[in-house]
C-alpha positions as CSV (number, residue, x, y, z in Angstrom):
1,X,45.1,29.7,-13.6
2,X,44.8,32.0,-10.6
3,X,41.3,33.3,-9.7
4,X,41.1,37.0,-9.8
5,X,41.1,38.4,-6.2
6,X,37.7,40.2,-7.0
7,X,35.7,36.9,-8.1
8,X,37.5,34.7,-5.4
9,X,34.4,33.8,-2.6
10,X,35.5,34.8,0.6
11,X,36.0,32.6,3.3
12,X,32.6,32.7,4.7
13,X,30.7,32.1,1.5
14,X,33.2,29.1,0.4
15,X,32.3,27.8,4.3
16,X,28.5,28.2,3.7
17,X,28.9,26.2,0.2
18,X,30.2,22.9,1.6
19,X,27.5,20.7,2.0
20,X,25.9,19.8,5.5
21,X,26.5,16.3,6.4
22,X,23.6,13.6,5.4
23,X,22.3,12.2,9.0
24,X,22.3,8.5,8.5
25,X,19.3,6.5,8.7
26,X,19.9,2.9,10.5
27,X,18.2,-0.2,8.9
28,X,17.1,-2.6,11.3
29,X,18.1,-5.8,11.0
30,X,15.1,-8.4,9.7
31,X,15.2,-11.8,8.9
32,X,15.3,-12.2,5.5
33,X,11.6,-13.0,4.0
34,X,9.8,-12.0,7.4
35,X,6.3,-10.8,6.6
36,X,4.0,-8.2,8.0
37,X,0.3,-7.0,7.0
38,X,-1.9,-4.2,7.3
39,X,-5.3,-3.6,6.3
40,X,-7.5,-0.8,6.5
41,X,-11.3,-1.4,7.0
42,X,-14.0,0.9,6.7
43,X,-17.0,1.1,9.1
44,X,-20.5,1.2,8.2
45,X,-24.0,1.4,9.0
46,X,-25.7,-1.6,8.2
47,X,-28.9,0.0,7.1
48,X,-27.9,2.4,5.1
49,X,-24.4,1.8,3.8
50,X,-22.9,5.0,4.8
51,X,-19.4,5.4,7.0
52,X,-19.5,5.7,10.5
53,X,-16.9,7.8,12.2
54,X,-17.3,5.9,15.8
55,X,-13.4,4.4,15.6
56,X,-13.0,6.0,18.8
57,X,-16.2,3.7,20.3
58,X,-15.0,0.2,18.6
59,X,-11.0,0.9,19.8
60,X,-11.8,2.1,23.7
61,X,-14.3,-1.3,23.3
62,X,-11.0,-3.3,22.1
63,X,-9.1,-1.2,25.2
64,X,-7.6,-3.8,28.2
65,X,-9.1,-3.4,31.1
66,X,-6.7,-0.9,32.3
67,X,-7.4,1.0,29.1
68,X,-4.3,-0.2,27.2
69,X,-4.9,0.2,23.6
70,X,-5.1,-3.1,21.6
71,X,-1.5,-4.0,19.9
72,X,-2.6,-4.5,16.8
73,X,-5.6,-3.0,16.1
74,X,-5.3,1.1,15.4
75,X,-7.3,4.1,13.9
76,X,-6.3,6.1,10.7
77,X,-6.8,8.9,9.4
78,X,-10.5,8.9,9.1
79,X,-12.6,8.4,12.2
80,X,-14.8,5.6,10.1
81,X,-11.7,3.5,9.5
82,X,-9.4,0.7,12.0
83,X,-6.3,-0.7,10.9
84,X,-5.5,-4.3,11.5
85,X,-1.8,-5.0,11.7
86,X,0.0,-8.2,11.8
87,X,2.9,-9.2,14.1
88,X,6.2,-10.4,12.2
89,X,5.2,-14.0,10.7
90,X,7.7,-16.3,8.6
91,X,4.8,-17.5,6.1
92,X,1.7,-15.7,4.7
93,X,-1.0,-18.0,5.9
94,X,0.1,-17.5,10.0
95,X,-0.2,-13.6,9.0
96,X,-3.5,-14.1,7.2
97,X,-4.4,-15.6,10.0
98,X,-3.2,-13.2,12.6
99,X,-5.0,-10.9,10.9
100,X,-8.4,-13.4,10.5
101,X,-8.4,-13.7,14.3
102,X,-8.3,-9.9,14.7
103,X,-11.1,-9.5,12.4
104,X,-13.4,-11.8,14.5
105,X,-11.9,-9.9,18.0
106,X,-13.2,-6.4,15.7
107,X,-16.4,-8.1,14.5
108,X,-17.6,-8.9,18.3
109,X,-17.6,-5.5,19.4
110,X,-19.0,-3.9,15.8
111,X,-21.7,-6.5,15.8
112,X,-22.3,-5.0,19.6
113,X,-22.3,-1.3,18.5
114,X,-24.5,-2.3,15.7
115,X,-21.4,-1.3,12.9
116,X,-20.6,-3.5,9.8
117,X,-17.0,-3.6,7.9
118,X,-15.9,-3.4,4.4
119,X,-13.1,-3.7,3.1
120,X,-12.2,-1.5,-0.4
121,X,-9.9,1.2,-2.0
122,X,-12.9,3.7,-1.8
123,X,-16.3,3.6,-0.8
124,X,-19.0,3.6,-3.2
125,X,-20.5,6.8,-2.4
126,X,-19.4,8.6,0.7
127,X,-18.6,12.7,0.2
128,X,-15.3,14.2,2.0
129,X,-17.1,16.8,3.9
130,X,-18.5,14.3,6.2
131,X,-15.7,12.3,7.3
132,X,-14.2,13.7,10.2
133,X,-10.3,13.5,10.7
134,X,-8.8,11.9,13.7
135,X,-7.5,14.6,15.8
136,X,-3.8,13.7,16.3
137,X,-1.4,16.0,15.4
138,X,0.4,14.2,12.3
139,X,-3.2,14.0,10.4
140,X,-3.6,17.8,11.5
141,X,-0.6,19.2,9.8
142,X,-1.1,16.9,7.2
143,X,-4.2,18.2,6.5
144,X,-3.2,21.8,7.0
145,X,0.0,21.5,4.6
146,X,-2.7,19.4,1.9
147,X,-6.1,21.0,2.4
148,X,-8.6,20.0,-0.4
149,X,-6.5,17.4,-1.8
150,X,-6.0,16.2,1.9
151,X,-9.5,15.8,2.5
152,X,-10.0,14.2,-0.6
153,X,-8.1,11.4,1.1
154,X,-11.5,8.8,1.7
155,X,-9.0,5.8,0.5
156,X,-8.0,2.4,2.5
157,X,-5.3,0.2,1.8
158,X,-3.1,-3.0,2.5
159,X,0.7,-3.0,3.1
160,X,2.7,-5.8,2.7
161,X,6.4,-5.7,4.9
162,X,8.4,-8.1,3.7
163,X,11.7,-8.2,5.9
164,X,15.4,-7.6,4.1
165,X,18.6,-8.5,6.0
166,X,20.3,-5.0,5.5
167,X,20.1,-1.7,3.5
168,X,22.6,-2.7,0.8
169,X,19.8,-5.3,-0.9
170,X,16.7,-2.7,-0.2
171,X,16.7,-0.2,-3.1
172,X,17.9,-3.0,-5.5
173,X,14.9,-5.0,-4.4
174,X,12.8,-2.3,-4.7
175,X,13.5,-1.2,-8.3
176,X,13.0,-4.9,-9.5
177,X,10.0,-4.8,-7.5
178,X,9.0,-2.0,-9.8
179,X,8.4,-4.1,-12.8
180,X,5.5,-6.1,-11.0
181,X,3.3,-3.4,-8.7
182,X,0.9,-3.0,-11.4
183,X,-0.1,-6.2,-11.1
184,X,-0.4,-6.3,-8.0
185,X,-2.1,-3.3,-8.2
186,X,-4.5,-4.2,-10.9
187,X,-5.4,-7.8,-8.6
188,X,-6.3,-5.8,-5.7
189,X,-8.3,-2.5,-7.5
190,X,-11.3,-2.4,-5.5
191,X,-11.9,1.2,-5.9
192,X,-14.3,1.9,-9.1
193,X,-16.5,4.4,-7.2
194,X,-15.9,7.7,-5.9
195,X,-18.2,10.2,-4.1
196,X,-21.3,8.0,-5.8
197,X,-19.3,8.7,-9.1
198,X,-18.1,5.7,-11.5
199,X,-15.0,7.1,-12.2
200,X,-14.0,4.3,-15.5
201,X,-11.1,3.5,-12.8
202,X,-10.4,0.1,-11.9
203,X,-8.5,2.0,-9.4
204,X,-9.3,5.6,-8.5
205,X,-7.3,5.1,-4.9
206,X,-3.9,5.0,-6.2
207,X,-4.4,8.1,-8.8
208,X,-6.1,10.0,-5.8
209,X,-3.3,8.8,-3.0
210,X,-0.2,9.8,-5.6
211,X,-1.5,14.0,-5.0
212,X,-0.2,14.1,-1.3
213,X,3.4,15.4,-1.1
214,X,6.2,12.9,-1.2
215,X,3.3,10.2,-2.2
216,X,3.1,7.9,-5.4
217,X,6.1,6.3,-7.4
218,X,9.5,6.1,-5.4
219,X,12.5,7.1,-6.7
220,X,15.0,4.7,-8.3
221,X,18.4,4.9,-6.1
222,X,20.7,2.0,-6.7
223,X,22.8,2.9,-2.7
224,X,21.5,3.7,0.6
225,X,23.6,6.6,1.1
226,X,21.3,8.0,-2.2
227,X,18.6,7.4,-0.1
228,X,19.8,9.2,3.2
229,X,21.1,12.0,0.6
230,X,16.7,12.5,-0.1
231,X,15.4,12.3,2.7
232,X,18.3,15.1,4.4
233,X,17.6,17.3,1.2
234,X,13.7,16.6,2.0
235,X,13.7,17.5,5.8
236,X,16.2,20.0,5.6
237,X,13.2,22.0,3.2
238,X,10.9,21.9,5.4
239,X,8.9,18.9,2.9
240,X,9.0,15.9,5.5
241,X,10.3,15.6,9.1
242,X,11.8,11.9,8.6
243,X,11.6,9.3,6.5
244,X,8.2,7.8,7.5
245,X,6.5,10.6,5.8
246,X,7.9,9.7,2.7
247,X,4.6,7.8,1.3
248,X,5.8,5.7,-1.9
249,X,4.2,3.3,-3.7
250,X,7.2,1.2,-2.6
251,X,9.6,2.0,0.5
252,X,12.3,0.9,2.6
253,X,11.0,0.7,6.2
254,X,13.7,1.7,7.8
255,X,12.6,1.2,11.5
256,X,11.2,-2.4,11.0
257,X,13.9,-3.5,8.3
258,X,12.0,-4.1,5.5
259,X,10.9,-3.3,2.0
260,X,7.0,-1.7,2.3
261,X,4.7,-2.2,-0.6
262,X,2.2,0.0,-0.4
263,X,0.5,0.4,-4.1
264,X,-2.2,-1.9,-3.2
265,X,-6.1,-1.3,-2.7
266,X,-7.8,-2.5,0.6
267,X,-8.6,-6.2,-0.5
268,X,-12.1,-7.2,-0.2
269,X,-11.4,-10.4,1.2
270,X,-9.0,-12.2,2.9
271,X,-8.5,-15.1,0.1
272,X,-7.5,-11.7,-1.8
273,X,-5.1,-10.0,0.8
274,X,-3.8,-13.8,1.1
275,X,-3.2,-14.2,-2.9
276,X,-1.4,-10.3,-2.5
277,X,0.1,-10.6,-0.1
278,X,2.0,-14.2,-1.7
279,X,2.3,-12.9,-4.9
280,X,4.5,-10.4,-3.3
281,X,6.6,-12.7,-0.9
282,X,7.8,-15.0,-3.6
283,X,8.7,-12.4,-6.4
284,X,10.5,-10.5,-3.4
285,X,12.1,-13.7,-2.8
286,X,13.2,-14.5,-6.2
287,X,14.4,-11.4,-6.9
288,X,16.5,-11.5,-3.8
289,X,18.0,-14.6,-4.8
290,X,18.9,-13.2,-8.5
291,X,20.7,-10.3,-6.4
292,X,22.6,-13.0,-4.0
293,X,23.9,-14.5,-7.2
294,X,24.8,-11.3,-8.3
295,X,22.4,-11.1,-11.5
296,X,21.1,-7.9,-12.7
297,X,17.4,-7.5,-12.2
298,X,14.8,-6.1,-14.8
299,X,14.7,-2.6,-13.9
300,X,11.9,-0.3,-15.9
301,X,12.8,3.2,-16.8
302,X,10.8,5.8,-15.1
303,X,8.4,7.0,-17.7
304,X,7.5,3.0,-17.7
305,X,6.7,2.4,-14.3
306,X,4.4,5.5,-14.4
307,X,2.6,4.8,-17.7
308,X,2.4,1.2,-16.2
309,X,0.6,2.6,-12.8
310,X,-1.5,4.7,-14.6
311,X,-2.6,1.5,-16.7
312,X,-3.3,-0.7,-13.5
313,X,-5.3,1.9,-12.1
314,X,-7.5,2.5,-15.0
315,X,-8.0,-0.5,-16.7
316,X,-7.3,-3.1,-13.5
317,X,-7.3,-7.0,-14.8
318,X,-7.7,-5.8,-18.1
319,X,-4.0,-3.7,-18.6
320,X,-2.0,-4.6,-20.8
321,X,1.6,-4.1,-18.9
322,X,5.3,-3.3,-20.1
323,X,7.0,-6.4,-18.6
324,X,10.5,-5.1,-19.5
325,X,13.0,-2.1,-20.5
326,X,12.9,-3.1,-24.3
327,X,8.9,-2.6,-24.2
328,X,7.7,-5.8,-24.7
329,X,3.9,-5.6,-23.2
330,X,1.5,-8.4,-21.5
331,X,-1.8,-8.9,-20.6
332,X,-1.7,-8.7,-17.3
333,X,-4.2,-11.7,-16.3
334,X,-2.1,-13.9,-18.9
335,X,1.3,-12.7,-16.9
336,X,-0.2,-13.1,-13.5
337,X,-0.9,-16.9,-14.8
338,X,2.2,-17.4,-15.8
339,X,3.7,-16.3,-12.8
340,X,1.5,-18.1,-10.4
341,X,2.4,-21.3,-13.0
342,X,6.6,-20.1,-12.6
343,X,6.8,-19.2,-8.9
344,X,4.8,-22.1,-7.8
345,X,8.2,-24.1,-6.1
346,X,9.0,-20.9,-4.6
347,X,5.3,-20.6,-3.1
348,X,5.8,-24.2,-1.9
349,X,9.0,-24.1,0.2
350,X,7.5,-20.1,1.3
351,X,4.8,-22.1,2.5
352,X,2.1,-20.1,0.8
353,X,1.1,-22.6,-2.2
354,X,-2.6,-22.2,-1.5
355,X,-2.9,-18.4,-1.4
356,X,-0.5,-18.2,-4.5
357,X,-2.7,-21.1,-6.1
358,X,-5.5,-18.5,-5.5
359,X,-4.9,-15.8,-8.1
360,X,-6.1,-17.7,-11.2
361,X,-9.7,-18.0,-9.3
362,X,-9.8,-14.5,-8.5
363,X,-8.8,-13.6,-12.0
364,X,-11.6,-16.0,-13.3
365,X,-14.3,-14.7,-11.2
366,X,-13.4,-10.9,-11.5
367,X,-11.5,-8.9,-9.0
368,X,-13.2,-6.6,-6.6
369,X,-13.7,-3.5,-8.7
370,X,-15.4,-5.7,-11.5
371,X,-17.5,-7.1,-9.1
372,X,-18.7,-3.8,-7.4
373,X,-19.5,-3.1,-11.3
374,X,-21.4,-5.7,-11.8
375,X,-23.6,-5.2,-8.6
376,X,-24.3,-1.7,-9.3
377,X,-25.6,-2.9,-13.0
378,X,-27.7,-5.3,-11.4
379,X,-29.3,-3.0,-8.8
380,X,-29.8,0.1,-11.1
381,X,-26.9,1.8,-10.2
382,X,-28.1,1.8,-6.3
383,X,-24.6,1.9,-4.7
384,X,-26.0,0.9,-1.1
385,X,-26.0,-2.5,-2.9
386,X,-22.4,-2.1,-3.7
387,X,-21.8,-1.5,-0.2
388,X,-24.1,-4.5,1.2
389,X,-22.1,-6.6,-1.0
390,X,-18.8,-5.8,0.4
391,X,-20.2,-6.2,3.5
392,X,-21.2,-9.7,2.3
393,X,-17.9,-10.7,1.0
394,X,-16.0,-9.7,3.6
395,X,-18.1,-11.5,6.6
396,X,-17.8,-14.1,4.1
């Protein structure tokens, strides 16, 4: 029936209620299974544990001679914290090792300037209000927009690219990757301790990291146009500028072409970032092939994936996980053994047998939050100990 002249919008307002258009975001294209690392280290004082905000010293030290920044070696957030970032690598080990031979080009000059590294989701004992923030404008309107929470931020991390040959497979890879972050997040927790605090949380990082805006569990979109539809709704508000401010667990990477995971603690060592860092290749692999074949992947439903998280975080190796939409739940050591046991072929033609051979002996001698635990207890609680022990591992 006919509207009635007086309701009818006018021309203006019916204008105003058609929907802007929804920029599109490119993918890049990747070669399928590429891999790409980053790890944040902390530095320290040797002599008394406590971070160091001299990033500014050990980066000009790392500088060409012309003053050209290192290519793979960056600050952060924090003045007391470098970034080591991989090139693109078709196998885990050359990364790992990309990223070994950048820790011994870092080590040289903090050896020089009298600086040690560690390598963990938090540090033991450090307090916000000494950590001074790099003073580039992105951290400074993040910190502005954040404030306490913002400040709060004393966390360091490892990502793990893994390259996608177009937009079409990311989201569906990322929704099956989903069902296993906790456990990667539960083998790398390495962040027990917060503000001299022990917080009863295998991993304190990732509850502390989910706060900022946009930050902690992605949404589940099935089509890339779902995902360009977000981020225009989310920069036409005023919440983000562009995509790479939206700070997932998991993400599409847009400008490198590839799936970012991002739920992981700092590893302690690099036999640990090397065991991540594989466990993550071959399920992204597998589940890639399942999608090729046109299979439909185990896909959690929402209020799984964040009770899962929140399970990872607080009890680490010792979670007990929802492995699948019916609710069927695993000990997560017992699953990671049985993956490492089932992805083994897959490991082998990825060419990262070894570091996926790993996991069982890192779950057998405790992961990095159980052994920051267990130093603590045997030092009376003295978390300088804590942090000479990282510093141990990681030279190591």
């Amino acid at each position: 029936m006919p509207v009635p002249t007086e309701f009818a919008p006018s021309p203006e307002v019916a204008s105003a209620a058609v929907s802007p258009a929804v920029p599109s975001i490119p993918f890049a294209r990747s070669a399928r299974g590429t891999v790409g690392l980053e790890w944040e280290l902390t530095l320290v004082d040797p002599s008394t544990g406590a971070p160091v905000s001299r990033a500014p010293e050990v980066l000009a030290a790392l500088a060409a001679p012309d003053g050209t920044p290192h290519p793979f070696i960056t600050g952060e957030l924090l003045l007391n914290t470098v970034e080591l970032v991989s090139d693109v690598h078709t196998t885990v080990p050359a990364a790992i090792d990309d990223l070994r031979g950048q820790l011994d080009e870092l080590r040289v000059v903090c050896d020089s300037l009298g600086i040690d590294l560690i390598a963990s989701g938090s540090h033991p004992f450090a307090q916000w209000q000494d950590q001074p923030i790099t003073p580039k404008p992105r951290y400074e309107k993040l910190i502005d927009r954040t404030r306490w929470w913002g400040r709060n931020m004393m966390i360091w991390g490892v990502h793990v690219h893994v390259g996608v040959e177009d937009a079409d497979r990311a989201l569906p890879l990322l929704d099956g990757l989903l069902t296993y972050s906790p456990h990667l997040q539960a083998l790398s927790a390495s962040s027990p301790f917060w503000a001299g605090v022990d917080t009863g949380y295998a991993s304190n990082r990732s509850l502390m990291f989910q706060q900022l805006p946009t930050a902690g569990i992605p949404q589940q979109f099935t089509h890339w146009s779902e995902f360009e539809a977000y981020v225009a709704d989310m920069t036409r508000t005023g919440i983000i500028e562009d995509h790479s401010e939206v700070r997932w667990d998991l993400r599409p990477s847009p400008r490198w072409g590839t799936i970012e995971l991002r739920s992981c603690d700092a590893a302690s060592t690099l036999t640990e970032f090397g065991a991540i860092a594989a466990l993550a290749h071959c399920l992204s692999d597998v589940l890639t092939t399942r999608l090729d074949a046109g299979e439909e992947l185990t896909v959690l439903q929402p209020w799984f994936v964040r009770e899962n998280k929140w399970r990872a975080a607080r009890y680490g190796l010792d979670a007990e996980l929802i492995i699948n939409a019916e609710g069927d739940e695993r000990l997560v050591t017992d699953h990671l053994r049985e993956l490492v046991t089932d992805l083994a072929p897959v490991a082998e033609r990825l060419g990262c047998a070894a570091e996926l051979a790993s996991i069982p002996g890192i779950l057998d001698a405790g992961g990095s939050y159980q052994r920051q635990l267990r130093v603590a207890a045997e030092n009376d609680g003295d978390l300088r100990a804590v942090v000479a022990g990282l510093a141990a591992e990681l030279r190591g």
